[in-house]
GUKOLLUM-919718 format. One line per field, with one value per residue (C-alpha): x, y, z. Coordinates in Angstrom, 3 decimals. Layout:
BEGIN
c1	[X;...];
c2	[Y;...];
c3	[Z;...];
END
This chain:
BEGIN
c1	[0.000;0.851;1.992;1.558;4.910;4.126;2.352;0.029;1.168;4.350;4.846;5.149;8.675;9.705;13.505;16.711;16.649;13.017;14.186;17.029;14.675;12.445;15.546;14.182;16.484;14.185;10.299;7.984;5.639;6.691;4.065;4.794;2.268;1.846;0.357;1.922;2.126;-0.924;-1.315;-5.312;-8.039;-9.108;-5.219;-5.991;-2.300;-2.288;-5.056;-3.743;-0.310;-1.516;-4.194;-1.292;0.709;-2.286;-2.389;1.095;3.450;6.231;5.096;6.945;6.080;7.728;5.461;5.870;9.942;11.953;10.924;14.282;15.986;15.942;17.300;14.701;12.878;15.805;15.701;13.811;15.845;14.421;11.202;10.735;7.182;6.500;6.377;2.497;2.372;-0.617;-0.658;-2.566;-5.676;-6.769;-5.742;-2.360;-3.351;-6.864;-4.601;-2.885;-5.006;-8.298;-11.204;-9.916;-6.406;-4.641;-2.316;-3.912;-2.701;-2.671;-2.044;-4.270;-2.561;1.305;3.219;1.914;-0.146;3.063;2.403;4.906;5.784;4.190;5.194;2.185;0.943;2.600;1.490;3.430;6.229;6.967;5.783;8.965;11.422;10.235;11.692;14.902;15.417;14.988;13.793;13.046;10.587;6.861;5.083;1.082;-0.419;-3.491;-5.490;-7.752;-5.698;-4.809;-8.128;-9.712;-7.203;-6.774;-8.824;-8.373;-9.652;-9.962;-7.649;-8.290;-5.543;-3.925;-6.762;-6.615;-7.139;-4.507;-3.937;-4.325;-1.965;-0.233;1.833;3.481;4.003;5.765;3.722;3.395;-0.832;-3.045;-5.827;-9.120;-11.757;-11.635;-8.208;-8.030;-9.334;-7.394;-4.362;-4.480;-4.788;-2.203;0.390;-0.880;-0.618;3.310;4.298;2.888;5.875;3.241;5.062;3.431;3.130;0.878;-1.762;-4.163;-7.277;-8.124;-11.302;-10.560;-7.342;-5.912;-2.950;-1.417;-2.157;-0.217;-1.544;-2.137;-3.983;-6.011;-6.900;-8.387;-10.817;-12.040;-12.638;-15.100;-16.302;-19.175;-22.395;-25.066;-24.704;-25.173;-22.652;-19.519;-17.322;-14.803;-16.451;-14.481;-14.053;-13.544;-9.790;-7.876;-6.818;-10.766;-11.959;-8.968;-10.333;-13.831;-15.627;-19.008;-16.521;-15.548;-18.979;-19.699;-16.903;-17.902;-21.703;-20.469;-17.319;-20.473;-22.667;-19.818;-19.400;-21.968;-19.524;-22.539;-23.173;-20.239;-18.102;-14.419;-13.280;-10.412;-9.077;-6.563;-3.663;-2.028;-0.519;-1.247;-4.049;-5.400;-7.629;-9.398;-11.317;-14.727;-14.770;-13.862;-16.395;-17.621;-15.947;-18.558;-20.485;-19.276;-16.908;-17.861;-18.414;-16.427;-13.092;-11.270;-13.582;-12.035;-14.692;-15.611;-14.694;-11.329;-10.235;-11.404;-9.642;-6.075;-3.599;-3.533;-2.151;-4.204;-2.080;0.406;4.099;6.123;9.124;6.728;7.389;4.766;4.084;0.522;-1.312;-4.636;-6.751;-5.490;-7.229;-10.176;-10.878;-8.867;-12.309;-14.426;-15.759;-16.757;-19.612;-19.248;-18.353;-19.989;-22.731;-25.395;-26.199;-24.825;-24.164;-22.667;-19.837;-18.955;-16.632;-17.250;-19.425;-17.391;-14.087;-16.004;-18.933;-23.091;-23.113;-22.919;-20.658;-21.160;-19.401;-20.856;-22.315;-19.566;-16.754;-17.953;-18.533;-14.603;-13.208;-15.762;-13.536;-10.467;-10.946;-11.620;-8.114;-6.671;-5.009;-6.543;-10.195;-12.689;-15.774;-16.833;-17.234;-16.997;-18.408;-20.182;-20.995;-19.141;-19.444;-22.727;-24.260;-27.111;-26.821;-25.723;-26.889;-29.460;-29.371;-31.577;-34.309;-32.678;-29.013;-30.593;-31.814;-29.035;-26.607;-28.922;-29.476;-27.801;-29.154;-26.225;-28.339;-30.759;-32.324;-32.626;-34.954;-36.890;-35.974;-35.921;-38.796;-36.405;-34.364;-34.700;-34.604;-34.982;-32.566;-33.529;-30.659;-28.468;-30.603;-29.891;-26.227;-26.927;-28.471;-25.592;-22.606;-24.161;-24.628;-21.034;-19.129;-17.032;-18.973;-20.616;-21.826;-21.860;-22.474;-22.951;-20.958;-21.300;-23.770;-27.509;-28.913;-32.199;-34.249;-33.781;-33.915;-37.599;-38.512;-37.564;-39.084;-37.716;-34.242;-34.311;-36.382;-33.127;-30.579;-32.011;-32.555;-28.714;-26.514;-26.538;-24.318;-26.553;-25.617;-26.266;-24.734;-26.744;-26.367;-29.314;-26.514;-29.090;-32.542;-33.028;-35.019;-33.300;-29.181;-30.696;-31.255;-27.776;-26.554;-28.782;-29.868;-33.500;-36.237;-35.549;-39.141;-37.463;-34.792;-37.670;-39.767;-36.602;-35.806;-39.549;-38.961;-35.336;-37.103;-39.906;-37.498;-35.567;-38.726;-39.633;-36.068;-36.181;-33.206;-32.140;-30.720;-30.152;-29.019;-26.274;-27.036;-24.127;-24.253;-22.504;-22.119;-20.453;-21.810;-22.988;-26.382;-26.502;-26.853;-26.514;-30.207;-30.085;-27.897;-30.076;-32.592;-31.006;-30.042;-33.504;-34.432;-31.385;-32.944;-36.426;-35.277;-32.426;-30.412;-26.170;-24.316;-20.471;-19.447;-19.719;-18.526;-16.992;-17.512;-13.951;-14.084;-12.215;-11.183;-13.880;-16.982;-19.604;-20.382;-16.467;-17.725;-20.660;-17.996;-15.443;-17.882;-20.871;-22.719;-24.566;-23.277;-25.887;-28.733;-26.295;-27.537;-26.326;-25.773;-24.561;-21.710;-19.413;-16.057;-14.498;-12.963;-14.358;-17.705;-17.406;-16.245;-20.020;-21.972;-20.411;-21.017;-24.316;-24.598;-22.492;-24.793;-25.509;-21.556;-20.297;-17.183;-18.913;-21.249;-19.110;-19.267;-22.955;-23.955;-21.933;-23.587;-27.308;-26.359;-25.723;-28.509;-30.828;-32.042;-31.262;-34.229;-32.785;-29.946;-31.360;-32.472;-35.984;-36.985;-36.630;-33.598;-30.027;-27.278;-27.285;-26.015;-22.917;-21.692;-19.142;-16.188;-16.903;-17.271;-13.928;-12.255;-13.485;-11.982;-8.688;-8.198;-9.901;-6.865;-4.160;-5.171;-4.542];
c2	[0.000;3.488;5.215;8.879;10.889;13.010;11.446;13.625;12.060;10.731;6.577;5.022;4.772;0.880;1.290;3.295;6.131;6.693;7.151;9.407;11.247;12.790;13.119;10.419;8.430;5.568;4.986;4.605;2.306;-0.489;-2.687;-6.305;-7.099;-10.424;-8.055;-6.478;-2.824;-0.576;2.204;2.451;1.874;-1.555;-2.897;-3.730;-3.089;0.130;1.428;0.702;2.462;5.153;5.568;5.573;7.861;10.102;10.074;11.739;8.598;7.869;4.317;1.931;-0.911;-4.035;-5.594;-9.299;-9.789;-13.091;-14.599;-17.030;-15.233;-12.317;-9.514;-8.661;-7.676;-4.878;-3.400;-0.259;-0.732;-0.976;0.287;2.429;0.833;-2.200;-4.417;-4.902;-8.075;-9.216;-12.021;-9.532;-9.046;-12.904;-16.489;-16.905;-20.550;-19.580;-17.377;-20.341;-23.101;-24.166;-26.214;-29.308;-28.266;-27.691;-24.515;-21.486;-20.339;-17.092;-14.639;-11.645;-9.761;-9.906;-8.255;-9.686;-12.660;-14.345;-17.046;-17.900;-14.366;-15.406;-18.172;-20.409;-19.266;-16.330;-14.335;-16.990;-16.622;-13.128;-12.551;-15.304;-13.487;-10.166;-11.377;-12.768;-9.785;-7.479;-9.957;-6.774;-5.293;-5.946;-7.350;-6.664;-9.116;-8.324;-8.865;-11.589;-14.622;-13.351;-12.253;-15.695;-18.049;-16.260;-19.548;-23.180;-23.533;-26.071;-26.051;-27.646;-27.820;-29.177;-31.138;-30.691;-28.919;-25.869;-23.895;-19.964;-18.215;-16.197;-19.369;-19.955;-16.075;-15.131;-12.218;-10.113;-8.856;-9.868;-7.352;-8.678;-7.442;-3.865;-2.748;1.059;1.738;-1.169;-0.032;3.635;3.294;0.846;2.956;6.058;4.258;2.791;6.501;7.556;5.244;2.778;-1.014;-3.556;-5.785;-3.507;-2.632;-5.368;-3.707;-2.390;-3.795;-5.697;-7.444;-10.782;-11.551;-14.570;-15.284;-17.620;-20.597;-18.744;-15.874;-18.420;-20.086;-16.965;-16.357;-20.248;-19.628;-16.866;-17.823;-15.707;-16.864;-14.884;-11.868;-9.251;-10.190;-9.174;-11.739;-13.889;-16.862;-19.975;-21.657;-25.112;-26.023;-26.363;-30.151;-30.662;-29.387;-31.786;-35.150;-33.865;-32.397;-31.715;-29.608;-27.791;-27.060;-25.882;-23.631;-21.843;-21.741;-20.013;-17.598;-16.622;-15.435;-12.823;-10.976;-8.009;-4.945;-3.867;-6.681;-9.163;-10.527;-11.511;-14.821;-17.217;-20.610;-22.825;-23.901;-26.151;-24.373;-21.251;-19.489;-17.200;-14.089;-12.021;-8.356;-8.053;-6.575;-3.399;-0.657;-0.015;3.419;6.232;7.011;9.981;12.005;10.797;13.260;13.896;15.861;12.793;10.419;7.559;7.493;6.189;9.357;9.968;5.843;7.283;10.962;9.792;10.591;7.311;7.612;4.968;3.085;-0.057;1.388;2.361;-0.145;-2.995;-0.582;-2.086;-5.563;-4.787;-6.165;-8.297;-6.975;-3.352;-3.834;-4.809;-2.105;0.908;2.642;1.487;3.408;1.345;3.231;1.219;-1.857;-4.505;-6.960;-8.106;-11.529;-13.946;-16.079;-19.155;-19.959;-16.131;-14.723;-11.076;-10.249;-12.267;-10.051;-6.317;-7.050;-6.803;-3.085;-1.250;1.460;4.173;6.879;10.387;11.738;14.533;11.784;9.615;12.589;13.386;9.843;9.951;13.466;11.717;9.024;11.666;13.009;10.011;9.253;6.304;7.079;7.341;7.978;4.694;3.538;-0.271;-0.287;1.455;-1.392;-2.894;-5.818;-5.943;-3.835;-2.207;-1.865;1.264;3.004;0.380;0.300;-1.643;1.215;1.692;2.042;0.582;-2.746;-2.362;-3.146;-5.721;-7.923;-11.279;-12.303;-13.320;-12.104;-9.597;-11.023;-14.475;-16.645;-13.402;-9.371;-8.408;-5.810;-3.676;-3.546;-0.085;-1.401;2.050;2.258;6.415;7.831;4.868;6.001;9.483;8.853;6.780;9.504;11.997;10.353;9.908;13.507;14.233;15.932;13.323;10.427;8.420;4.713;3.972;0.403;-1.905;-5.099;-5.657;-8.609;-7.312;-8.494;-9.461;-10.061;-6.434;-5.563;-6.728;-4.095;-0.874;-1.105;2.267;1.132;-2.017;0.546;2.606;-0.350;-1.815;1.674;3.103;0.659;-2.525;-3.409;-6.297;-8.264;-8.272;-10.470;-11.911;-14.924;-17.240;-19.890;-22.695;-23.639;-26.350;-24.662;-27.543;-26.611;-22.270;-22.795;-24.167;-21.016;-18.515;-17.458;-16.513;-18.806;-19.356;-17.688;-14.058;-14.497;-15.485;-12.362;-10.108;-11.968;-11.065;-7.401;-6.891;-8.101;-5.523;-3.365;-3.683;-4.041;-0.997;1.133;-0.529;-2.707;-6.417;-7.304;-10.417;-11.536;-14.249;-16.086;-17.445;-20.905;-23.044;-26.921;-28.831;-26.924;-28.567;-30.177;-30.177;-33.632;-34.863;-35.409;-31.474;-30.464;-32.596;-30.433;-27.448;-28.581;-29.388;-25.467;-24.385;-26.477;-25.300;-21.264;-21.888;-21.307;-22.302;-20.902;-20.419;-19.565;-22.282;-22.144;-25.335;-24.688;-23.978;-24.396;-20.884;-20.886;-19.769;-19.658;-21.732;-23.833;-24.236;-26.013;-27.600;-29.314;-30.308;-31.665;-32.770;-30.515;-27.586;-25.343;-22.897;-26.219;-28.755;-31.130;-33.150;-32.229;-33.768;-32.825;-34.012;-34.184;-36.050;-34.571;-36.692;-36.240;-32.285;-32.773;-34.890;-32.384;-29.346;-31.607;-31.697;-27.513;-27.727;-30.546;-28.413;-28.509;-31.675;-31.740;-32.600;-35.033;-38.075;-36.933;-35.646;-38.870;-41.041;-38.231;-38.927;-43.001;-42.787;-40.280;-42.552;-40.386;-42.778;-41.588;-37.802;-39.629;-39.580;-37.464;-36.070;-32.621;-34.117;-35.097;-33.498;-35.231;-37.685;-40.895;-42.014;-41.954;-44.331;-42.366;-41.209;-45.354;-46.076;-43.227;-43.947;-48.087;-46.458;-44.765;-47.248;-49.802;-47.316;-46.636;-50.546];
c3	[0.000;-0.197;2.692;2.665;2.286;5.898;9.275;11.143;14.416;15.741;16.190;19.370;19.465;18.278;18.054;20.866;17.333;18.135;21.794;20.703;18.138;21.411;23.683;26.158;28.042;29.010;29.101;31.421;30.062;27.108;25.597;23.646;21.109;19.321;15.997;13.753;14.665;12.950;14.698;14.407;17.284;16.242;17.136;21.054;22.310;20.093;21.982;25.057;24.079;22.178;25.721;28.348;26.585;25.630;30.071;29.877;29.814;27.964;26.228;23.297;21.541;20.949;18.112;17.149;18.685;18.163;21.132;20.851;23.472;25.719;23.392;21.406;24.716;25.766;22.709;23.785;26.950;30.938;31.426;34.602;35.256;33.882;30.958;29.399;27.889;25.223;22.539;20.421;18.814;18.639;21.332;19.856;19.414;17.590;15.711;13.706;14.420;12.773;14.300;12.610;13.981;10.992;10.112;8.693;5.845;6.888;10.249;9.411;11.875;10.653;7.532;4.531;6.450;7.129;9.847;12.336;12.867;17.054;19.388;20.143;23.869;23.237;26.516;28.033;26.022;25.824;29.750;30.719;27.634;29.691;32.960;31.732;29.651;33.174;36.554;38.633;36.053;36.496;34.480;33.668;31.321;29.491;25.652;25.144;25.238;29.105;30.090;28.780;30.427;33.604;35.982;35.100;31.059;28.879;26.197;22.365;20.343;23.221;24.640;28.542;30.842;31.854;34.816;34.696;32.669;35.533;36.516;33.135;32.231;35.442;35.679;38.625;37.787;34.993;33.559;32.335;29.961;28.457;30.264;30.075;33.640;35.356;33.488;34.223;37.730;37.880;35.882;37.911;41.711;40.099;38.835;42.259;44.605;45.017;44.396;42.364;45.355;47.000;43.868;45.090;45.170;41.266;39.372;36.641;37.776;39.266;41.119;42.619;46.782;48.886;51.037;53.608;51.777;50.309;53.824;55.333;51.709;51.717;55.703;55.203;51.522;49.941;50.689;48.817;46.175;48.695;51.166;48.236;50.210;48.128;45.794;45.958;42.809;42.645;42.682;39.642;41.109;41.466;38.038;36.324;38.434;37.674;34.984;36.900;39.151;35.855;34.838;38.736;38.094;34.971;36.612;39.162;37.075;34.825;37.905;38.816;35.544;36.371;37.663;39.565;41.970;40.838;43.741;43.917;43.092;44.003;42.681;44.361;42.121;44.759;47.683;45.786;44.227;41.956;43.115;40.723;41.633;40.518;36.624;36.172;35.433;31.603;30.014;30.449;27.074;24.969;26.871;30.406;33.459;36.426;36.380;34.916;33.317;31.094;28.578;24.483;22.835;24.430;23.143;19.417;19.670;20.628;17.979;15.348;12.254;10.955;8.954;9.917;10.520;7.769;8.804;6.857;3.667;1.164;2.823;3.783;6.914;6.205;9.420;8.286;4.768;6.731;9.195;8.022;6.454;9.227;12.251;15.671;16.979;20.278;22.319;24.626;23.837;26.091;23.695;25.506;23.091;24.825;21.461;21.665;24.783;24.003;27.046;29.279;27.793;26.418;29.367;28.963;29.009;25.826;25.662;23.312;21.595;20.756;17.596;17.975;18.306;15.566;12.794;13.860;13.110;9.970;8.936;9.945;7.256;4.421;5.087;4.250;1.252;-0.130;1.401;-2.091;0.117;1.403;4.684;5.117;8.302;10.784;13.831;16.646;18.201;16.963;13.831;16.434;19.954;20.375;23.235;24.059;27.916;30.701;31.656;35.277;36.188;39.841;38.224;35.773;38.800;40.794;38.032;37.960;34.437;31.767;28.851;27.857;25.068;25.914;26.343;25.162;24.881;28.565;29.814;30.985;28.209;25.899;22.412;20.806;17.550;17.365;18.316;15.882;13.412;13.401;13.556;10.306;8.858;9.930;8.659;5.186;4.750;5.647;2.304;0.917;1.874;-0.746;0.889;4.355;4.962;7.511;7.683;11.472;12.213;12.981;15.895;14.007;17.279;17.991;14.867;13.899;16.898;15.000;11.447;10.448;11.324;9.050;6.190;6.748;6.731;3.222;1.368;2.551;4.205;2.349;-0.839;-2.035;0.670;4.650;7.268;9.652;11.896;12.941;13.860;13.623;13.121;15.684;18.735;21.077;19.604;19.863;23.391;23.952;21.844;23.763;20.660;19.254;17.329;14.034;13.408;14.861;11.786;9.631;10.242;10.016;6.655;5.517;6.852;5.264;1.617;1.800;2.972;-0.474;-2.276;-1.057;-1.568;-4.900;-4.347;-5.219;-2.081;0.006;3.372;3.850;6.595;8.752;10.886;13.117;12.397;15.816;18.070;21.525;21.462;17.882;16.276;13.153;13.111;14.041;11.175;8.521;9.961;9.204;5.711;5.001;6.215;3.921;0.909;1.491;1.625;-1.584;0.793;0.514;3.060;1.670;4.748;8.002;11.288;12.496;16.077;17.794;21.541;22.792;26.663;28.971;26.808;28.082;25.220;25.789;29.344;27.324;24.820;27.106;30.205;28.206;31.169;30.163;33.099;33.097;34.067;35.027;32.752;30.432;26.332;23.477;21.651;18.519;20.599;17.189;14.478;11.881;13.170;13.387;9.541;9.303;10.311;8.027;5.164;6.032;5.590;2.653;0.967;-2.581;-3.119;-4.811;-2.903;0.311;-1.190;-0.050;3.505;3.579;2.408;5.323;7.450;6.026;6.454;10.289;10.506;9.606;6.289;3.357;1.980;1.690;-0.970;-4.485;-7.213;-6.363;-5.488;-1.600;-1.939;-0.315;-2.573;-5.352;-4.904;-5.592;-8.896;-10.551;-10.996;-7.353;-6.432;-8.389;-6.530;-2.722;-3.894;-4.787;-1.669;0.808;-1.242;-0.296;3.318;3.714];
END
């Protein structure tokens, strides 16, 4: 790509000239990044960076370091606060790895998509490179990967189960979720004289306890929400001899993720343990009150240069491509979704950015070089919660629910998409802006609620195409997803068309599912093919559910326990079955015809192989029969 010949803001510095450059002799603050270094808000440990230094430290970036030795990790010299420490933007180990755990083909997140440019586990890695490089220099680990392995988690590619992730990284305090409070009161309390050691009390962080420590919690254990005592989980030797202990322990993980009424928690690791703070609190919306909120529009208003650094020259970055003409409009999701773990790393409560803020971003991207007046996407987690909030801040902070919108849209939920809609509306009429579209997934169940939002999404934010993710059809595998009825997707679908009926507009949505996915049988997934068939339906994009640490459906896979009921639920723990059941959604493509028939065989559905209108695939043909003989004769 083209980088523009001036930058409108200075880099982090990444090299001792950068150092030299400003005249500094050492930083405060320097963060290691798995990613490549793009210095734009979607990049977590950007943010972060670009955040802490916006609060008047002196911050650098290591981004993706040979993590062979110790030297790559002293290259911006000692810090005078501490090392932060994230895997990146993705589970280092989700990064490379498929569902049928094989190598991608691709990092989206390094120079030119290059793999291997990360150590597998690479919070651990770089957090024990960190202490070699200096052993007196904290260390703060944070990112996804840290924040979803920080109790006892199952882990896939490996198998088994592993202990949290502050034992292997030699790390002195691990942030969860969102981190710019934590991390900010952290750096401030260090800067301050206060010792690592002694920063014990901040929302939104974990530390290692001793025996001891752990013997006075478990003697006084929490007893009921209101009494905000410590909640013993079970042990990490009790969850590895028993699996109903590991489902006990996500139950009771997922009951503590409200900031409002959520208590601390402990785990035993042996003789020592793991305690964690309640959550920290969500960012304020807009620019916050007080006389020094953290808040949305201060994350978006830091100085990013939005492009990737120019030391990858022309060697472009995949994610980059992706998000460098979108705008995030704000974060959080209160789904639930059991496969997905952003509530349990962004939280339920949405937090939103301003009008003002967004309109300056929207500016932002018209000054760039290579911006021709399109904007790819204008979402967040989700295409349209923003500021939807629960009615009362009071029962906002009382309630112990894990979702808002299942089994059904809560009563207290506002589901008003006026103010979205207006914001919409303003960043089309911006100069220089010719299509604003939405590529975030709509939350269709919402959705349905505001017919002048999806009258507005069909006529001006849709390129033909609109994602949207039912996920299944079987009401028995939804319930296990926490999503909606298929029926809610059906009446959006019937909405959306008469929507682009009405805007005069051939349009379509492209439905996204999951095949693997706990409680789903093949029985379920011929069900689901049958729905595709019956709608002309063929998904070219599936899902093969991947079981990431700390998700519930994570708990669901590994125990066979649906933690949320304590009860038990199927799942496809095989690879070859988890291959059956994609075949299944893939049925219309020849390639999978082979494997959706051995599917339809143990299903039971013989009568779904032929050549009538009923029928899913054809049956085998002779050059298919010939080929099948070859290979069975070479596998012996």
């Amino acid at each position: 790509m083209a980088f523009p010949a001036r930058y409108a803001h200075p880099f982090l510095p990444t090299t001792r000239a950068d150092l030299e450059a400003r005249g500094w002799k050492q930083l405060d603050i320097i963060i290691v990044s798995g990613d490549a270094y793009v210095d734009h808000p979607a990049f977590g440990p950007v943010l972060i960076a670009r955040f802490l230094e916006g609060r008047g430290f002196k911050v650098g970036l290591i981004s993706q370091p040979d993590w062979h030795s110790a030297e790559p990790f002293k290259v911006l010299g000692k810090p005078r606060l501490f090392f932060g420490v994230a895997a990146g933007n993705l589970d280092s180990m989700l990064n490379r790895l498929t569902a049928q755990k094989k190598n991608r083909s691709e990092d989206q997140y390094s120079p030119g998509g290059r793999t291997n440019c990360r150590p597998d586990r690479a919070t651990i890695v770089y957090g024990q490179r960190c202490r070699e490089a200096y052993p007196d220099v904290p260390i703060i680990l944070g990112g996804i990967e840290a924040s979803l392995r920080r109790i006892a988690h199952y882990d896939y590619w490996s198998d088994n189960l592993r202990r949290s992730i502050l034992f292997d990284a030699k790390a002195n305090l691990l942030i969860f979720g969102m981190g710019e409070r934590p991390v900010w009161e952290v750096a401030d309390r260090m800067n301050r004289g206060e010792s690592i050691e002694q920063i014990r009390d901040v929302r939104g962080t974990a530390y290692l306890i001793n025996d001891a420590e752990m013997k006075r919690h478990e003697a006084d254990p929490a007893k009921r929400a209101a009494d905000r005592k410590t909640v013993i989980l079970p042990s990490f030797e009790e969850v590895l001899a028993d699996k109903s202990a590991f489902a006990v322990m996500t139950r009771d993980f997922q009951m503590e993720t409200n900031p409002g009424n959520a208590r601390p928690l402990a785990q035993r690791h042996g003789n020592r343990a793991i305690f964690m703070n309640p959550p920290a609190l969500p960012l304020e919306d807009g620019v916050g009150t007080g006389a020094n909120p953290v808040a949305m529009d201060e994350m978006y208003d830091l100085p990013f240069n939005r492009v990737p650094h120019p030391m990858y020259k022309n060697e472009g970055i995949p994610a980059y491509e992706t998000v460098k003409h979108s705008v995030v409009l704000m974060r959080g999701c209160f789904g639930g979704c059991t496969f997905c773990s952003i509530t349990e790393h962004e939280g339920r409560v949405i937090q939103s950015r301003s009008a003002e803020s967004v309109l300056r971003e929207v500016r932002a991207l018209r000054r760039m070089g290579d911006f021709r007046g399109t904007i790819t996407d204008l979402g967040g987690p989700t295409a349209n919660m923003y500021k939807l909030k629960c009615k009362s801040e009071d029962i906002e902070k009382k309630c112990r629910k894990l979702s808002c919108v299942h089994p059904g849209v809560c009563e207290n939920l506002q589901t008003d998409h006026g103010p979205l809609i207006d914001l919409m509306r303003e960043v089309r009429q911006e100069e220089g802006i010719k299509h604003v579209f939405i590529a975030s997934g709509v939350r269709y169940d919402l959705a349905e609620r505001s017919p002048e939002y999806v009258k507005e999404l069909a006529a001006h934010h849709v390129g033909g195409q609109l994602s949207v993710a039912p996920e299944h059809v079987s009401p028995r595998v939804l319930e296990k997803m926490k999503k909606p009825g298929i029926e809610s997707f059906e009446r959006f679908q019937t909405m959306f068309a008469c929507a682009s009926e009405e805007a005069g507009k051939e349009q379509y949505d492209i439905p996204y599912f999951i095949s693997g996915h706990p409680g789903s049988t093949l029985e379920d997934m011929v069900e689901l093919a049958l729905w595709l068939k019956k709608n002309g339906k063929r998904p070219r994009q599936v899902q093969d559910f991947i079981p990431t640490p700390m998700a519930v459906a994570t708990t669901m896979y590994y125990t066979g326990i649906d933690p949320l009921k304590m009860e038990p639920v199927y799942t496809a723990r095989g690879l070859r079955e988890k291959r059956l059941q994609k075949a299944l959604l893939l049925y219309w493509n020849p390639e999978h015809w082979p494997m959706a028939r051995e599917a339809l065989e143990q299903a039971g559905r013989e009568d779904l192989i032929g050549r009538g209108p009923t029928a899913l695939v054809p049956p085998e043909s002779a050059g298919e029969a010939e080929r099948r003989r070859r290979e069975e004769r070479r596998a012996r």
